[in-house]
NULOLO-240963 format. One record per residue (C-alpha): x negated, y negated, z negated; residue in three letters. Coordinates in steps of 0.5 Angstrom, whole numbers, padded with zeros to 4 digits, always signed. Layout:
XYZALA
...
END
This chain:
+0001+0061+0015UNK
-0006+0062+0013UNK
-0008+0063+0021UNK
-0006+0055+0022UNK
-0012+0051+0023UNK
-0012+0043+0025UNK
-0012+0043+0033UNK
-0017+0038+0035UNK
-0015+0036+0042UNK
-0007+0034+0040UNK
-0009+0030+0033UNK
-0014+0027+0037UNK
-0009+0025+0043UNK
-0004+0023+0037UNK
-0009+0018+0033UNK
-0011+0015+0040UNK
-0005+0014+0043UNK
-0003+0011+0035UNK
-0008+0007+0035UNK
-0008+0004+0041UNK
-0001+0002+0040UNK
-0004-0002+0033UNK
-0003-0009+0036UNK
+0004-0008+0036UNK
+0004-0005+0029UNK
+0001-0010+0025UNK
+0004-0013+0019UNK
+0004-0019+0016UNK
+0010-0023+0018UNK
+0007-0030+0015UNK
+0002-0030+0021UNK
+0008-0029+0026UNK
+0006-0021+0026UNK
+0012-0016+0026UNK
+0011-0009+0028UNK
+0015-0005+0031UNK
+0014+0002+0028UNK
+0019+0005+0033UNK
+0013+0005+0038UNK
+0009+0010+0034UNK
+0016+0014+0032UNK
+0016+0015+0039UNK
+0009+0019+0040UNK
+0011+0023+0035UNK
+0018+0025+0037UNK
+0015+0025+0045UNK
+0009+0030+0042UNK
+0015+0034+0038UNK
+0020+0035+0043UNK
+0019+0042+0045UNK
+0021+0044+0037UNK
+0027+0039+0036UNK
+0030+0041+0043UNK
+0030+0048+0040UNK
+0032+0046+0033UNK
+0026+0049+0030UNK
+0025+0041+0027UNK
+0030+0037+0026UNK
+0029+0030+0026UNK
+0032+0022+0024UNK
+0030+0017+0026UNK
+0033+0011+0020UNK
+0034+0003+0020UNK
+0039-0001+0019UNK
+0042-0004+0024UNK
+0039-0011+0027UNK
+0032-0007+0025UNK
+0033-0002+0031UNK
+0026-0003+0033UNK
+0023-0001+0025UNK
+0025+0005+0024UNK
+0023+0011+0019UNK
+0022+0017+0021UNK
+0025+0024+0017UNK
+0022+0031+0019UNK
+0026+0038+0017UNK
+0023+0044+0017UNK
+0028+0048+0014UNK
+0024+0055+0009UNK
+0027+0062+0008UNK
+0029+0062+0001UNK
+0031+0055-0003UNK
+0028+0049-0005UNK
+0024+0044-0002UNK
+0017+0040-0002UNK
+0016+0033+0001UNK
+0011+0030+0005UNK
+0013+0023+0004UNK
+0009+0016+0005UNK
+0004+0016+0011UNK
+0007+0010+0015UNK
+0007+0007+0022UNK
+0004+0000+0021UNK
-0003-0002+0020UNK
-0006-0009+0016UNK
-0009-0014+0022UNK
-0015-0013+0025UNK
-0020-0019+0028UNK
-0025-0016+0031UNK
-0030-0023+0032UNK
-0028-0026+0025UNK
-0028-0020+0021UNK
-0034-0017+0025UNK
-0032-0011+0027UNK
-0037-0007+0031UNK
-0032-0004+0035UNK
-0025-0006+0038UNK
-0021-0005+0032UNK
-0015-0002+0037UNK
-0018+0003+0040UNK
-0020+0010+0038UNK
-0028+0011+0038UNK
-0032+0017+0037UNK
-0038+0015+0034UNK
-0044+0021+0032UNK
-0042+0026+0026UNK
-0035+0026+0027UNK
-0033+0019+0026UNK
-0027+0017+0028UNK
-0026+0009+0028UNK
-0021+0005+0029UNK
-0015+0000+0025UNK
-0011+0006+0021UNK
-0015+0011+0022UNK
-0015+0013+0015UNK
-0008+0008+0012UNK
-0005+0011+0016UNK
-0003+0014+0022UNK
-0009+0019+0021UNK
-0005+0023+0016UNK
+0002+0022+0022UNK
-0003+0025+0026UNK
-0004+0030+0021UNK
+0003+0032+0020UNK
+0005+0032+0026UNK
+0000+0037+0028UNK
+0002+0041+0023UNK
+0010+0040+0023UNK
+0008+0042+0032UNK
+0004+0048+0029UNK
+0010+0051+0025UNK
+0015+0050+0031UNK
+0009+0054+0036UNK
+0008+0060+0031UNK
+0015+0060+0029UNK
+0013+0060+0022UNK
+0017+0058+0017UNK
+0015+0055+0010UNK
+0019+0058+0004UNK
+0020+0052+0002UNK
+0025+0047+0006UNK
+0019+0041+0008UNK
+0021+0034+0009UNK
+0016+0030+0012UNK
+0018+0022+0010UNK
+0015+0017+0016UNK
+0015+0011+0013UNK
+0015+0004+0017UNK
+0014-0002+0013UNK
+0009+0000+0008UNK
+0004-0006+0009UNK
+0009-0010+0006UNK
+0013-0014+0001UNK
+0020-0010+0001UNK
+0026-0011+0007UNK
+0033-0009+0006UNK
+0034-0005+0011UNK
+0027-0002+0012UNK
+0022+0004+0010UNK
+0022+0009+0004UNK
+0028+0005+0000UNK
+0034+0005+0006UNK
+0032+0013+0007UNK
+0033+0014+0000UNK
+0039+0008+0001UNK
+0043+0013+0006UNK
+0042+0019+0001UNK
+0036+0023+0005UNK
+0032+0024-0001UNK
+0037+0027-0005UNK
+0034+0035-0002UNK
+0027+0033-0006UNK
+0030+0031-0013UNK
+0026+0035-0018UNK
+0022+0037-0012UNK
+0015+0037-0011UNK
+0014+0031-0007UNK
+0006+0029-0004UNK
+0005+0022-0003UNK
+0000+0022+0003UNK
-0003+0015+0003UNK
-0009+0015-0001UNK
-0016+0018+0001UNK
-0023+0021-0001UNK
-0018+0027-0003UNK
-0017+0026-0011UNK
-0012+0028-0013UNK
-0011+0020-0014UNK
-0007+0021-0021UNK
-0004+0014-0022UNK
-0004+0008-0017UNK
-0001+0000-0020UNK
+0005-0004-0020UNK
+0003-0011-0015UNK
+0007-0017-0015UNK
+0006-0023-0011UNK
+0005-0030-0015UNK
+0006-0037-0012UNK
+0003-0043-0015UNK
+0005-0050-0012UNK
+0001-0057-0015UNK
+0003-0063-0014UNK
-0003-0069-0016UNK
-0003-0075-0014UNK
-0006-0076-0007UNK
-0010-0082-0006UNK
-0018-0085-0004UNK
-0025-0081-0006UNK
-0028-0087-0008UNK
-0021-0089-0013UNK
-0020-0083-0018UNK
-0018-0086-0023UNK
-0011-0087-0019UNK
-0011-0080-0017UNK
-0010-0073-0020UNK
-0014-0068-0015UNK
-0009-0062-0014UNK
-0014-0058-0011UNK
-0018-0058-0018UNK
-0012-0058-0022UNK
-0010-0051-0018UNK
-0016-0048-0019UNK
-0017-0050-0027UNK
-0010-0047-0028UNK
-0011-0041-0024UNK
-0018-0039-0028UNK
-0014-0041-0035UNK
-0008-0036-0032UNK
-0013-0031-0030UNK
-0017-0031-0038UNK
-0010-0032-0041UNK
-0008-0025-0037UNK
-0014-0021-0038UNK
-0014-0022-0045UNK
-0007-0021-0046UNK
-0007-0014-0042UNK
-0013-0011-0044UNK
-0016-0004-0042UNK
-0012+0001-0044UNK
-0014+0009-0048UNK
-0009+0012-0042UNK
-0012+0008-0037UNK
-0019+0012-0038UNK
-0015+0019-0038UNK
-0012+0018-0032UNK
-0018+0014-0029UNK
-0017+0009-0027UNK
-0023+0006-0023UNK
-0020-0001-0025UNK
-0016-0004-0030UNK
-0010-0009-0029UNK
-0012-0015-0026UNK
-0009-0022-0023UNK
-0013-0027-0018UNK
-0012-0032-0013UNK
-0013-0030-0006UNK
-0009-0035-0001UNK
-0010-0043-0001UNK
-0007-0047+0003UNK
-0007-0056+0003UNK
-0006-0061+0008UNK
-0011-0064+0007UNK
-0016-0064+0012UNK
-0021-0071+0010UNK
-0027-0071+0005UNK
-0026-0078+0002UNK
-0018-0077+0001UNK
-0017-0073-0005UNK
-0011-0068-0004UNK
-0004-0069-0007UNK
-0001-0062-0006UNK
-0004-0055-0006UNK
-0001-0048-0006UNK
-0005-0042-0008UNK
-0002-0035-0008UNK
-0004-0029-0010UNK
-0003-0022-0014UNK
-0001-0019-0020UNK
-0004-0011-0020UNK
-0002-0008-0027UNK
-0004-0001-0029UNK
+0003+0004-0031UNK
+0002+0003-0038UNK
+0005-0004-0038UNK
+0012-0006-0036UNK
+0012-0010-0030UNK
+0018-0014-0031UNK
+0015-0016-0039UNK
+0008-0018-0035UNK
+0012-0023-0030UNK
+0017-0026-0036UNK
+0011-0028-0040UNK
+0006-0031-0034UNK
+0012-0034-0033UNK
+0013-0037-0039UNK
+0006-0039-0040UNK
+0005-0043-0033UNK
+0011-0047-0036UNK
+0008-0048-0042UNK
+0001-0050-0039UNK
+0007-0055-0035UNK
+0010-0057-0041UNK
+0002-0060-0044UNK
+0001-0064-0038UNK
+0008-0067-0039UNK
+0005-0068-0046UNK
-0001-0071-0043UNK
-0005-0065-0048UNK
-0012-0064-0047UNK
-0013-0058-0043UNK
-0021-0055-0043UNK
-0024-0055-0037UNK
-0018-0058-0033UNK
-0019-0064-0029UNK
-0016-0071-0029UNK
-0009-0069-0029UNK
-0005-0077-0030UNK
-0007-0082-0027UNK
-0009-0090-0030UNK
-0003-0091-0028UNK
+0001-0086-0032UNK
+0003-0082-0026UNK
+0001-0074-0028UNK
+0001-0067-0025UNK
+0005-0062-0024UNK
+0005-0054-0024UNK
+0011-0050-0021UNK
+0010-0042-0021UNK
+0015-0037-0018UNK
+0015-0029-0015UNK
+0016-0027-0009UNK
+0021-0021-0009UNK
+0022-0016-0016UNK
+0014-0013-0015UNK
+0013-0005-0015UNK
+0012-0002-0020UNK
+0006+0004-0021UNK
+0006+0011-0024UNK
+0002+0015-0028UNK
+0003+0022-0025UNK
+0004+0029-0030UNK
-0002+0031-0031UNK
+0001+0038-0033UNK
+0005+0039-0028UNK
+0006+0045-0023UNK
+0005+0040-0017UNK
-0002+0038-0019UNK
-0005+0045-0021UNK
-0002+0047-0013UNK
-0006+0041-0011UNK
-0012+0042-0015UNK
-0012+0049-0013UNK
-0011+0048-0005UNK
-0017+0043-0005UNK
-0022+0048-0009UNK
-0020+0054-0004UNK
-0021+0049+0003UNK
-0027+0044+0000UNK
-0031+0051-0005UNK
-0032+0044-0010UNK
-0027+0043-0016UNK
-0024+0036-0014UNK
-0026+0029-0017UNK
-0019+0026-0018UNK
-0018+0018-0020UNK
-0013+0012-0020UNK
-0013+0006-0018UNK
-0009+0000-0017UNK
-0006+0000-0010UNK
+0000+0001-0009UNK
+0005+0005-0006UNK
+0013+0005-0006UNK
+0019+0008-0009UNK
+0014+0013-0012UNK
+0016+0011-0020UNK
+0024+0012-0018UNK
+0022+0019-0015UNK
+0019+0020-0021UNK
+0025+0017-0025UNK
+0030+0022-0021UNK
+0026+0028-0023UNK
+0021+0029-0017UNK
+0014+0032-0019UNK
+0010+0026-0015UNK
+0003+0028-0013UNK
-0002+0023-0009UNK
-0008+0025-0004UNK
-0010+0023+0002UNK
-0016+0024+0007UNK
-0021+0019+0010UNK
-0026+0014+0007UNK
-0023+0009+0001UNK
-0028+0005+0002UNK
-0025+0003+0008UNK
-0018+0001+0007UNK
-0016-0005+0009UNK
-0023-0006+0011UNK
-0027-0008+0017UNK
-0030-0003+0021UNK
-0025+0002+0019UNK
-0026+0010+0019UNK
-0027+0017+0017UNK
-0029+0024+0019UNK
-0026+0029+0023UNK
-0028+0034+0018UNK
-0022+0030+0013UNK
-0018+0031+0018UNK
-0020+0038+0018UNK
-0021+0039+0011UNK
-0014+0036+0010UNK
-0009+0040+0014UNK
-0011+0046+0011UNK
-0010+0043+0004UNK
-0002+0041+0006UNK
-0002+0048+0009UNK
-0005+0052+0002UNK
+0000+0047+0000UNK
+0006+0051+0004UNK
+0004+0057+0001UNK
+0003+0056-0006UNK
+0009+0053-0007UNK
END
């Protein structure tokens, strides 16, 4: 086990046939992008399938039928005494790329090798670097004939880059009952960066407000109520209202977090295309990001309540600072209606007194020769809050740059990857 370092040529083979394969792996339904995850399951069946025919891997591919072509993978390498340790999370589809309109300085569905060992190129690192990583090291095992003394899973996950679908990802693996073998397992969440170990990532909940004003002529206010003004006024009084409602907490510098809870708008969308009209519907959208120290179904109940009320004020024809004209000389007024789209996910703050945590630190001092920095932040992962619920000791890391995550321009050293494979390796055999 010791003598297995990260084999460049099959990773890199893998990670460039991954991400050529990225237009088809974008993921953001609104925008018509669905991907097929089945086209990376493919390659890492193709690249394992000397060691599955033999049976020294076992291998399922999961989807629900109808969603044939959006499958997660399961990978068992079955160990010599008891137990088991997961490597679970890193997932097939990617975030859309523009090249033109986000200026990317290379195509962003292609792998490019730029000078030092950089490697470029949409999901190099979020996250079809770590698949290339794991399925190097599950090829190597099989190679060596080398058994882990613990039974490995590793988890691919499809769906990752999006809201919650029955049928998809992590949650129908966990659905057919194929997580059961890491319950009060060490279980490593590998879709994170810059090492860590990342100790808490945040819930995320997506936000919907629609504003209905009173469209009409520029040059006639008095007979209109700006919907684009008033989303944006009520926007900002819902974000001061949240921040100060949940502040920063003592826990959140323990675990260090790079960021405290937060909630913007980041999406909007209006049919008015005419400067001298003002609009009479606008729809902003956003997130909700809470650190783990707060209950993610009490923060929706109150924002909720709070918009209503902020409904109720203008119904009452109440003066709200800092709001514009929200009633018409006529009496017409505006109005506000605010949803969640789907249940939100919750985030987690991982023991830091665990056995799982000291092996991570221990296999990042004995690879890297520097003690690790680890960190939290507001991200989010799926399911990672019930695994631990259910008794798993989860732990998060990951390899390559965090600056770049959904970034333009994405990238990260060969040296990661390197430094990363010998980490999931120390991990075998500590645990």
């Amino acid at each position: 086990m010791h003598a297995l370092t990260l084999r460049e040529d099959r990773f890199l083979d893998v990670l460039r046939r991954l991400i050529a394969l990225t237009p088809r792996l974008q993921n953001n339904p609104s925008a018509g992008l669905v991907p097929e995850e089945r086209l990376a399951a493919q390659v890492v069946l193709d690249t394992l399938a000397p060691h599955l025919k033999s049976g020294f891997i076992q291998a399922e591919s999961l989807a629900a039928p109808g969603n044939e072509a959006r499958p997660s993978l399961v990978l068992t390498v079955k160990g010599t005494d008891s137990g088991a340790v997961g490597f679970v999370g890193a997932h097939f589809d990617v975030v859309p790329a523009d090249e033109k309109g986000e200026g990317w300085e290379h195509n962003p569905f292609a792998l490019w090798e730029g000078p030092g060992g950089v490697l470029y190129g949409r999901g190099v690192t979020d996250c079809l670097g770590h698949v290339a990583v794991l399925t190097d090291l599950l090829a190597q095992l099989a190679e060596k004939g080398t058994r882990p003394r613990r039974t490995l899973k590793v988890v691919l996950i499809s769906n990752e880059e999006s809201t919650d679908i029955p049928g998809l990802g992590l949650g129908y693996v966990a659905e057919q009952g194929r997580l059961k073998d890491l319950m009060g397992q060490p279980v490593y969440w590998l879709d994170s960066a810059n090492f860590g170990p990342t100790l808490g990532t945040g819930g995320n909940a997506i936000w919907e407000l629609k504003v209905t004003g009173v469209g009409g002529h520029s040059g006639m206010p008095q007979n209109c109520v700006n919907a684009l003004e008033l989303a944006m006024a009520t926007s900002l009084e819902l974000a001061r209202w949240f921040h100060a409602r949940y502040p920063p907490t003592e826990d959140e510098k323990r675990w260090g977090f790079l960021s405290s809870s937060s909630l913007k708008a980041t999406v909007v969308e209006g049919p008015n295309a005419k400067e001298t009209k003002i609009p009479a519907d606008v729809t902003l959208r956003g997130d909700i990001r809470l650190t783990p120290f707060y209950d993610m179904k009490e923060v929706q109940r109150a924002v909720q309540d709070f918009v209503r009320e902020l409904d109720a004020r203008l119904e009452r024809d109440e003066a709200i600072a800092g709001f514009p004209r929200t009633r018409t000389a006529a009496g017409k007024r505006g109005s506000l209606a605010f949803r969640f789209q789907g249940g939100g996910t919750e985030g987690i703050a991982c023991r830091l007194d665990s056995p799982g945590l000291q092996a991570l630190k221990e296999a990042m001092q004995a690879v890297r020769g520097v003690a690790p920095t680890p960190f939290s932040l507001t991200g989010s992962l799926p399911l990672v809050r019930d695994l631990q619920r259910q008794g798993c000791d989860v732990q998060i890391t990951g390899f390559g740059e965090m600056a770049y995550y959904h970034a333009p321009n994405e990238q990260a050293r060969l040296e990661d990857f390197r430094q990363g494979f010998s980490i999931l390796r120390e991990l075998l055999v500590r645990l």
